[in-house]
C-alpha positions as semicolon CSV with decimal commas, in nm:
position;residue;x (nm);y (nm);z (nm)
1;X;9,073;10,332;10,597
2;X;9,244;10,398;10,254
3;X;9,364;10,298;9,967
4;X;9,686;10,405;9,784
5;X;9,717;10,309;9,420
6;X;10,130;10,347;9,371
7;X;10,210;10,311;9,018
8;X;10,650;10,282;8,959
9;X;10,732;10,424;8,648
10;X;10,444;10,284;8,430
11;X;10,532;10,317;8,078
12;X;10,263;10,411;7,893
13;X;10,060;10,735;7,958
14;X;9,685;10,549;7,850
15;X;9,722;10,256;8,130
16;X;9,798;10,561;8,391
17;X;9,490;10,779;8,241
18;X;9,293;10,386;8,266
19;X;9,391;10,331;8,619
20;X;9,270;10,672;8,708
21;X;8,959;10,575;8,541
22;X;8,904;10,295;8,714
23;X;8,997;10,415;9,048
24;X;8,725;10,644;9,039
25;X;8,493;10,366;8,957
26;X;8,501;10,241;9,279
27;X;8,577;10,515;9,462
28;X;8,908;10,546;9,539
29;X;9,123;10,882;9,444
30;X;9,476;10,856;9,605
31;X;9,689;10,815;9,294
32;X;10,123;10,817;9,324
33;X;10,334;10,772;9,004
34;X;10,683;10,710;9,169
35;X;11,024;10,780;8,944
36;X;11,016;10,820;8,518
37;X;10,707;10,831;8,353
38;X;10,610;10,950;7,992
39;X;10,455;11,272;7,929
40;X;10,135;11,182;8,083
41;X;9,885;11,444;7,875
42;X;9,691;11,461;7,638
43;X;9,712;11,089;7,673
44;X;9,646;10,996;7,973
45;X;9,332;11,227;7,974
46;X;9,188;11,070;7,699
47;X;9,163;10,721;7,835
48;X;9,114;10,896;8,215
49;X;8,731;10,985;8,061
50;X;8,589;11,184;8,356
51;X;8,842;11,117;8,569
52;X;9,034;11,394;8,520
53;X;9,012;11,545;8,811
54;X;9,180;11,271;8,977
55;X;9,461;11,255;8,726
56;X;9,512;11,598;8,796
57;X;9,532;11,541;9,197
58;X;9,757;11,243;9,117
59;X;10,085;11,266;9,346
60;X;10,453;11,234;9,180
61;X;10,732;11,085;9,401
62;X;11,098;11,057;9,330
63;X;11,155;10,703;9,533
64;X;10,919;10,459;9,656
65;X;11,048;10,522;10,019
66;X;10,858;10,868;9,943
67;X;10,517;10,723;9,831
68;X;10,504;10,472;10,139
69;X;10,642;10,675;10,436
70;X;10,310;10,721;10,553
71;X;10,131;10,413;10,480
72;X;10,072;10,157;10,707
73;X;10,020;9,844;10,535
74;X;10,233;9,805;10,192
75;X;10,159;9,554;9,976
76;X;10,363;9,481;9,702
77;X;10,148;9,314;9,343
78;X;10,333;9,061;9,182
79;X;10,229;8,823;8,836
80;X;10,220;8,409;8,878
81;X;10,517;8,396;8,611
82;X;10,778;8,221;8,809
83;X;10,705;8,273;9,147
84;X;10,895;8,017;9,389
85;X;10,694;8,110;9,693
86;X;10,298;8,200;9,726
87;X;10,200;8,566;9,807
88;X;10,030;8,674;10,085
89;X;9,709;8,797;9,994
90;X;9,442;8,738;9,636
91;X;9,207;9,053;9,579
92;X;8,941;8,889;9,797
93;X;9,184;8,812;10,105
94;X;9,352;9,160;10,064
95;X;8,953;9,286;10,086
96;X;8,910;9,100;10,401
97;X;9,242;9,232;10,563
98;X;9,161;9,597;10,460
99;X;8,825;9,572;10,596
100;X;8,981;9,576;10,951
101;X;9,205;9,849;10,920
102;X;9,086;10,191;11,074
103;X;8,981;10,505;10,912
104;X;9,257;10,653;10,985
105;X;9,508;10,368;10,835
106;X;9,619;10,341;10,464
107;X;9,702;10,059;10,250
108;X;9,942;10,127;9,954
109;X;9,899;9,877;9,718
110;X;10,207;9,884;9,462
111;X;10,223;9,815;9,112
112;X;10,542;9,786;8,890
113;X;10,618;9,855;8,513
114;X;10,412;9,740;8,265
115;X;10,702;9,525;8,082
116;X;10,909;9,423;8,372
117;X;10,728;9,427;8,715
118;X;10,881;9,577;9,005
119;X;11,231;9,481;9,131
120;X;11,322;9,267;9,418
121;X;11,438;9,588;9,581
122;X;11,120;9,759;9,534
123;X;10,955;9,452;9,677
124;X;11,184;9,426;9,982
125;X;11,048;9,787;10,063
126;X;10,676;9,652;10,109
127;X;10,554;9,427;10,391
128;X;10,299;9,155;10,205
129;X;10,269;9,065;9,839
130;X;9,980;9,032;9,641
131;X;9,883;8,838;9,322
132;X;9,567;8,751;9,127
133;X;9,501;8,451;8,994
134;X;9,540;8,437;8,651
135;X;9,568;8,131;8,376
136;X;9,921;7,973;8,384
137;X;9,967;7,958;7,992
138;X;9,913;8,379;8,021
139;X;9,946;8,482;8,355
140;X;10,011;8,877;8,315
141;X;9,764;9,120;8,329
142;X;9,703;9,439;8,157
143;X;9,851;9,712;8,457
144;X;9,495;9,935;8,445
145;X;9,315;9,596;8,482
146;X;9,484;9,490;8,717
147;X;9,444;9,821;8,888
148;X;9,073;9,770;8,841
149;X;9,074;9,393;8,994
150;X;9,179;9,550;9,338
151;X;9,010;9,852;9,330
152;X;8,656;9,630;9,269
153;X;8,728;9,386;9,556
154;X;8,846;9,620;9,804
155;X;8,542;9,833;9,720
156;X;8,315;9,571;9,818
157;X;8,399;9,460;10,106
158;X;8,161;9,537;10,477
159;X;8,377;9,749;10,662
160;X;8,505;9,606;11,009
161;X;8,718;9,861;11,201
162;X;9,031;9,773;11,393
163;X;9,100;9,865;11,729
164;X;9,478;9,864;11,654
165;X;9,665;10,135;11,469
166;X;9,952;9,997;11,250
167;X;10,301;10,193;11,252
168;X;10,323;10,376;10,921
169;X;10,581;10,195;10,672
170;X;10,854;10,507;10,740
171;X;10,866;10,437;11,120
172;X;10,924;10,046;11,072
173;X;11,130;10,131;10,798
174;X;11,382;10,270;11,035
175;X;11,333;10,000;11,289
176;X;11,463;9,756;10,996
177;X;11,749;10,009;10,937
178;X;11,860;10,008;11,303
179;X;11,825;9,633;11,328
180;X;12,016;9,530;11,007
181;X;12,326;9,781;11,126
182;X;12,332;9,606;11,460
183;X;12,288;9,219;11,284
184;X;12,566;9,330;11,109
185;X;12,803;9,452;11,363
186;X;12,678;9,150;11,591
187;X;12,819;8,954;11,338
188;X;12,489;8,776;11,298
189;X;12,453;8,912;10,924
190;X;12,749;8,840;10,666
191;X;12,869;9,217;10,531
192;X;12,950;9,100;10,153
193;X;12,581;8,937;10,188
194;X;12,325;9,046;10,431
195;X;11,979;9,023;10,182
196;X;11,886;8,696;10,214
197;X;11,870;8,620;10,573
198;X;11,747;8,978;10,635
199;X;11,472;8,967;10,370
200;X;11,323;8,650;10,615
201;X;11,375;8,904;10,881
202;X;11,182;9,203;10,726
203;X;10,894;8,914;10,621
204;X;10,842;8,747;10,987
205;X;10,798;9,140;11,118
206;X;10,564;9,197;10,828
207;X;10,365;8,925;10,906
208;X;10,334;9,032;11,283
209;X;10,158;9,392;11,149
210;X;10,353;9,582;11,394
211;X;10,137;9,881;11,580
212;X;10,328;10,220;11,668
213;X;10,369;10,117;12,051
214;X;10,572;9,780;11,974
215;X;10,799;9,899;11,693
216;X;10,876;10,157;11,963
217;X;10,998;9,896;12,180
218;X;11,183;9,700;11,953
219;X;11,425;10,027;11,860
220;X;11,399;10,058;12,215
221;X;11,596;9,716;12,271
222;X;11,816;9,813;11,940
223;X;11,880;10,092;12,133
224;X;11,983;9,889;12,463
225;X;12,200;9,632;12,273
226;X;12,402;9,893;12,052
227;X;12,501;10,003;12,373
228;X;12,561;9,699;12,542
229;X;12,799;9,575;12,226
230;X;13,030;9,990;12,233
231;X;13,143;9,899;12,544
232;X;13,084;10,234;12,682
233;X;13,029;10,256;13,070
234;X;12,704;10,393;13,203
């Protein structure tokens, strides 16, 4: 397996250089900056400190969409600060899950701005959510240290393959596309607001970690029933 550090449009060239840093630490080189992001040298060499070769292999991506296409599990990070529901996974349970994925498989582990997070949008586009603990009276975390949190669990943990391949995020991406259009046209969804029920939707097929083979059957049966509701004869 592997990890995916996706940063989305950090703001300050030292905290990319810093994550870079710390990436190589424990091991881990696959670095994405998604959307605006400051002029990242000489900066963000200074505080990469022998990790610039990493900074310099570092991937740039218009749109998240881009950046998780080919991931298979996508797990948004999130901050304490007024959360109404718990995330999914802590460093150490995110360790345990990634531990079972197979070499081939990658986790994308998302961060957002430094000053503002990442939208709900951006987190509709990933499957889990992830938080660390953190004091309630100051709950936010610089972004390289928070980085460096992950990348230190998820370096430690004994490696347990999986027998099952995930689908990557672009494949059940378009199942969710497919499925949304037909709620909608079923009637099921409400057109002037379709996010709320839907977001349940997209976190109950999250939660089921969907392998290539079933999300194949599902836009199979998306398939069957846009037919069924045209009205077109066989």
């Amino acid at each position: 397996m592997s990890l995916r550090i996706v940063l989305v449009e950090p703001r300050e060239a030292g905290n990319v250089g810093a994550a870079a840093r710390v990436m190589k630490n424990f091991g881990f080189d696959d670095l994405w900056i998604v959307g605006e992001h400051p002029e990242l040298l000489p900066v963000a060499g200074w505080w990469a400190s022998g990790a610039d070769d990493l900074l310099a292999r570092a991937h740039f991506a218009e749109t998240l969409h881009e950046a998780l296409a080919d991931a298979h599990l996508v797990v948004a990070t999130t901050s304490t600060r007024g959360r109404a529901t718990q995330a999914d996974f802590s460093p150490a349970t995110l360790a345990e899950r990634f531990a079972v994925m197979s070499p081939e498989q990658t986790l994308a582990l998302v961060f957002g701005r430094e000053d503002s997070g990442l939208t709900r949008d951006e987190v509709v586009l990933c499957q889990r959510t992830a938080v660390i603990p953190t004091n309630d009276v100051f709950p936010t975390m610089n972004l390289a240290q928070a980085v460096g949190t992950f990348s230190y669990e998820l370096s430690q943990i004994a490696r347990q393959p999986s027998t099952r391949d995930l689908a990557s995020a672009g494949h059940v991406e378009r199942l969710h596309e497919r499925f949304e259009s037909l709620l909608l046209h079923a009637g099921f969804l409400h057109a002037d607001n379709p996010a709320p029920i839907y977001e349940e939707i997209r976190a109950l097929l999250a939660r089921a970690e969907l392998d290539d083979r079933e999300v194949t059957i599902l836009l199979g049966i998306v398939r069957q029933l846009e037919w069924a509701l045209s009205g077109k004869p066989r």
